[in-house]
C-alpha positions, 0 to 999 in steps of 0.5 A: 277291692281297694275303693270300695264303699259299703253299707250296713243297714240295721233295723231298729226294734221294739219302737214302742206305738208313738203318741203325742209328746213322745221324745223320738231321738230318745226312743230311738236311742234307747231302742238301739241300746237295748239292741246293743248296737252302737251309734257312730258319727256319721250314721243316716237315721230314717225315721218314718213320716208317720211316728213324727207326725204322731208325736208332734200331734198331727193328729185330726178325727175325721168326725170333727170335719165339716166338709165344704161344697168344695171338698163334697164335689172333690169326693163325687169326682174321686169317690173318696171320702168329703172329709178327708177331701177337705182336709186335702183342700185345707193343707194344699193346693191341687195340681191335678186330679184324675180318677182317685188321683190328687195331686197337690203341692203343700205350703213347703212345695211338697208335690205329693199325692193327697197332701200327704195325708195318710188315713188311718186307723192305727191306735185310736178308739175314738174313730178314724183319723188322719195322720197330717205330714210334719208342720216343718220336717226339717225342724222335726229331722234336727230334733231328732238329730239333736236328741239322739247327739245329746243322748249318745254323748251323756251314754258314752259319758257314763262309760 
């Protein structure tokens, strides 16, 4: 076929549990060498919302939420948990609700369910916790772009 198009897609491995702090296109970066695959202009990176929030600190333990009236009649309608309903209340605004469903718009004009928080218990000791979305995504997605340009450059540099 003369104008066909293609598409490759690798998995990057061996990402180690990201914590606050921790630098993702340089992780990624790092990962992908030891993979020895290479990197190339032009290449799409999708990076899980969860392992940018961990390392931007969008962290919340459940124990410290105190919630409201608002969020204890949220969780009677929803059977879900009044802390986590807070949480929702306090990162969006509800559009509609309808069983267990919360639909809810963020201060971006993300329209998704439950604010996008994910509940969770991965990796922490200290109870259960909440992973929030990233504050600015965008932002998030350039650093990591920016990281792994930079690192890739002083890579081939050293060659």
């Amino acid at each position: 076929m003369k104008n066909s198009k293609s598409i490759t897609l690798h998995a990057v491995e061996n990402i180690p549990f990201i914590k606050s702090g921790d630098n993702l296109g340089k992780i990624i970066t790092d990962c992908i060498q030891n993979q020895d695959l290479s990197i190339s202009n032009g290449n799409i990176f999708i990076v899980a919302q969860k392992i940018v929030s961990r390392a931007e600190n969008r962290i919340v333990f459940l124990d410290s939420i105190v919630p409201s009236t608002e969020a204890k009649k949220l969780a009677l309608k929803t059977k879900r948990d009044p802390r986590l309903c807070q949480l929702i209340i306090d990162h969006s605004k509800i559009l509609y609700c309808n069983g267990r469903a919360i639909i809810t718009e963020d201060q971006l004009g993300i329209v998704s369910t439950s604010a996008g928080i994910d509940r969770s218990k991965s990796g922490s000791q200290d109870g259960e916790i909440a992973v929030l979305l990233p504050e600015n995504p965008d932002l998030s997605a350039r650093k990591i772009r920016d990281t792994i340009k930079t690192t890739t450059e002083q890579f081939k540099n050293k060659m």
